[in-house]
N, C-alpha and C positions, 0 to 999 in steps of 0.2 A: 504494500500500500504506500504512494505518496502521500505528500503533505494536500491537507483537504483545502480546497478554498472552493470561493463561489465564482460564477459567472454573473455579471452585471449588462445588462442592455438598456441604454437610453433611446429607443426608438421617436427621432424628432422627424420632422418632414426635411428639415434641407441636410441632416446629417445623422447620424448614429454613433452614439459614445459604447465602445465597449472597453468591458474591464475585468479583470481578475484579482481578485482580495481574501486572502487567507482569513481566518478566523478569529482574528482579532481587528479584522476591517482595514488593513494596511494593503494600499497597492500595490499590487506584485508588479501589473502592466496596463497599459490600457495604447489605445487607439481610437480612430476615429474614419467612418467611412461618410463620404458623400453623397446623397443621394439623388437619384436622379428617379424625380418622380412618373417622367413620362415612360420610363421602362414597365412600372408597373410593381403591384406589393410584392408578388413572388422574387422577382428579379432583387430588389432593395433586401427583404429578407436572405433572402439567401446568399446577400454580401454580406451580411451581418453575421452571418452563421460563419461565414470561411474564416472571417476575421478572426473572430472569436477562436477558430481551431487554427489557424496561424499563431496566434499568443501563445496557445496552450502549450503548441507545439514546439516552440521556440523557447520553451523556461529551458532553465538550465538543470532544472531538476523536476523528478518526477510528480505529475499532480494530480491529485484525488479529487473530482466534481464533487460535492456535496451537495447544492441545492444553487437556484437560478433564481435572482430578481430581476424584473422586470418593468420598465415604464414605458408609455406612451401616447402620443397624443392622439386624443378622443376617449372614449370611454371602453377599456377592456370589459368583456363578457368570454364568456365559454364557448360562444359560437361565431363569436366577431368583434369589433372595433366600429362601436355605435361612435356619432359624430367626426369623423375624420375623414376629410377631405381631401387632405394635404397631397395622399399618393391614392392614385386610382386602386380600388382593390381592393383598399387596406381594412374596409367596413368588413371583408367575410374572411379576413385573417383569422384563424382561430389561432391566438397567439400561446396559450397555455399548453396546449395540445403540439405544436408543431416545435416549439421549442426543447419539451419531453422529448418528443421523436428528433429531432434533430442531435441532443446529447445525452439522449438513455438516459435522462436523468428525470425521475418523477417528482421532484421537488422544484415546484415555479412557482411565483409570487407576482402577482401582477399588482401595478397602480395608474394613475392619470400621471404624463409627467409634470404635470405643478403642482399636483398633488402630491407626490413622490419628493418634490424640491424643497415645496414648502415643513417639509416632516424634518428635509435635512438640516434646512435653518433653523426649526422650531429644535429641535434635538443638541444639535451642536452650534449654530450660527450666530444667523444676527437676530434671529426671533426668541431667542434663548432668554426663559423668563418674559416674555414679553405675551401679555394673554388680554384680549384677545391682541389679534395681531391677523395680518394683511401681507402676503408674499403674492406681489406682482410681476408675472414674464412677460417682457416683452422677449418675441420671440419672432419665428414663421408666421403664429398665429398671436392670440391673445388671451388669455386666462389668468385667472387669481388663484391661490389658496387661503383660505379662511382658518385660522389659528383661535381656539376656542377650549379652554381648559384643560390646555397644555395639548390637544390633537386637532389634526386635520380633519372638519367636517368634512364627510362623504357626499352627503344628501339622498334623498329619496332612490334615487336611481344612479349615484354616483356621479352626479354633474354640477353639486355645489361650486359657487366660482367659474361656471363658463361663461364669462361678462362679453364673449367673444359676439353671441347670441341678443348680445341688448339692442331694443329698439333703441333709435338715435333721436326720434320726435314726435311728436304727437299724432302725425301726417300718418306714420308709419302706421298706426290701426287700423289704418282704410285699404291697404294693399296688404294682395297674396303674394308678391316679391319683392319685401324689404331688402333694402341697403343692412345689412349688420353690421353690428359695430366692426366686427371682423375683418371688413373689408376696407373698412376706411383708417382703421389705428391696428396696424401689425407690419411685422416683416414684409410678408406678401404685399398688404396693399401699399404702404409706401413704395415699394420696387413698381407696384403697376402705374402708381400717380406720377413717379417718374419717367416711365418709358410715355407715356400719354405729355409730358413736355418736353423730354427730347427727343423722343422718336427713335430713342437705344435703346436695349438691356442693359439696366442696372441694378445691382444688389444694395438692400436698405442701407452697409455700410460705406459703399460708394457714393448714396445720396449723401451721407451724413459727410462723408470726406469733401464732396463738392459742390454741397448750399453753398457755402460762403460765396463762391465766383460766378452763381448762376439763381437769377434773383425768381426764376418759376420754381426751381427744387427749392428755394429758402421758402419759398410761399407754404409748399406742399409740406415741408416739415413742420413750419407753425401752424399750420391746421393738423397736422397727427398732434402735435404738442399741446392745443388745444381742448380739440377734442378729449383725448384723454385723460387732461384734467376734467374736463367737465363732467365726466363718470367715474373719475377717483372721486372726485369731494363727493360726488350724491353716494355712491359707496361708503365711503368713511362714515357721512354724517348717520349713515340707518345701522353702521357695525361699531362705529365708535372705536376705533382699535387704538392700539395706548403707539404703535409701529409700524408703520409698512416699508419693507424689505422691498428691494428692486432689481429680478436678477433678469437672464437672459441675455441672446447676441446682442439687444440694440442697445446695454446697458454701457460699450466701448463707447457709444456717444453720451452717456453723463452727463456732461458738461453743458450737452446743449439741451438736455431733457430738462433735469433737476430745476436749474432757478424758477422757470413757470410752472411747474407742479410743484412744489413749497410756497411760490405765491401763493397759486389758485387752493390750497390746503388751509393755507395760513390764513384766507381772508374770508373764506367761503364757509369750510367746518366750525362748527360752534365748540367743539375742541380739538384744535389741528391735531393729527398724530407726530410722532418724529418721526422721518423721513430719510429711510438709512441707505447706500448699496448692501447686496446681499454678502454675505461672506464667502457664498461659493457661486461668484457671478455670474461665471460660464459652462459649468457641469455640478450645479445642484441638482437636478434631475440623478445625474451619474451617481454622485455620492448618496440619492436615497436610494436607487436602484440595488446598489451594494450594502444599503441597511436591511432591505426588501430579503437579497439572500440571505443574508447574515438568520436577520430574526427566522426563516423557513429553516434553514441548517440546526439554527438552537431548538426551534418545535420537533424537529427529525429525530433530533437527541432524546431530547426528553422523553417521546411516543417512544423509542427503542428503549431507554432505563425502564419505562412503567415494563414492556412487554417483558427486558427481560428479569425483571422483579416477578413477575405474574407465573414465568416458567419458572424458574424457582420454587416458589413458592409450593406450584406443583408436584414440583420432582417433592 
């Protein structure tokens, strides 16, 4: 037998974090694939699987699987990936199942990944002690987690914090094909409000790098900057959080998000929260993913002591 550790997947729309961490949660490796949505879920999966056995295969010493966490955007179920858009397919991924099958290993964990993020801020990060509390990605897409006596609400059906989903106005109750907030404040749709002013492909970090010289991408980011305040404060004001944590890709632009979301907080909320970066900016998802194993590996334990207590006992 090798040394046991887990496997970790951060399943996002424009990339995939994987990882392997021993049993004390220290990273042995990780990598990172790109994805390329128009290929399709199978294709994206199944980079994500090679990677992962490229790591494995590459320690320098022998490794024992023990159990798999998992995250991903939209809502994991047992027969698919309810709300995810991001890669064609990916709604009838059965991801618990095809992960088993892919490394014989019957131990998977699944969560939402800002769900999965916001567990790792609340756990170790910047949400630590902080209840209630508010962990927002900016991301591909857009989601929150909700931090509530010391865990992350679920909801009903697992989709507490999809803000991605909010109506933007009032208008919006009269139509069968709203605008979502999704579309207007996330990775995705700033890259589309760009390409619609310069008529290129561009990635939300390439806007953020070149508003300054180009006065229609400056427009298009202070309306995401905007907008996004204006459903943080109505958020804060009905959750009242004592913090909201800011993690995610488009959090390398800081500098131009922050000052108007701490105004529009500071002047709008009837008691601003503080207003932090996340501690794990750009792979909080990853680091819950590998709590995800972790805690599945320690329950594997424990189910095996009870059983072999139980044969004993027997004998």
């Amino acid at each position: 037998m090798g040394e046991p550790v887990v496997l970790a997947f951060d399943f996002g729309g424009s990339k995939i974090g994987v990882a392997i961490a021993d049993l004390e949660g220290t990273r042995l490796a990780d990598a990172k694939v790109i994805t390329k949505p128009e290929r399709g879920a199978g294709w994206n999966f199944a980079q994500a699987v090679a990677c992962a056995r490229q790591l494995m295969a590459a320690s320098a010493i022998e490794l024992d699987l023990v159990a798999i966490g998992a995250c991903t955007f939209g809502i994991p179920t047992d027969h698919g990936v309810l709300l995810a858009p991001a890669i064609p397919g990916w709604e009838r991924l059965a991801l618990r199942r095809e992960l088993s099958d892919a490394f014989q290993c019957r131990a998977v964990s699944l969560r939402t990944d800002v769900k999965a993020a916001a567990e790792a801020e609340a756990r170790s990060g910047a949400l630590v002690g902080a209840d209630p509390a508010i962990y927002l990605n900016l991301g591909t897409g857009l989601a929150v987690g909700i931090v509530c006596g010391g865990r992350v609400v679920n909801g009903a059906n697992g989709a507490a914090g999809e803000i991605g989903y909010n109506l933007r106005q009032v208008n919006d109750l009269d139509l069968v094909d709203m605008t979502r907030l999704e579309d207007v404040v996330s990775g995705m749709a700033l890259a589309a409000a760009a390409g619609r002013v310069t008529g290129v492909s561009l990635t939300a970090a390439q806007v953020f790098e070149a508003e300054p010289d180009n006065d229609g991408l400056a427009a298009a980011v202070d309306s995401f900057v905007r907008e996004l305040s204006f459903h943080i404060v109505n958020l804060c004001t009905a959750l009242n959080p004592t913090r909201v944590a800011v993690g995610g890709g488009i959090i390398r632009s800081w500098a131009r998000i922050e000052p108007q979301l701490r105004r529009a907080l500071g002047s709008f909320c009837p008691f601003p929260p503080e207003l932090v970066p996340g501690a794990y900016p750009y792979d909080a998802a990853l680091v819950g993913a590998i709590t995800l194993g972790l805690q599945e590996a320690s329950a594997l334990e424990h189910s095996t002591r009870i059983k072999d207590r139980h044969v004993r006992h027997i004998d």
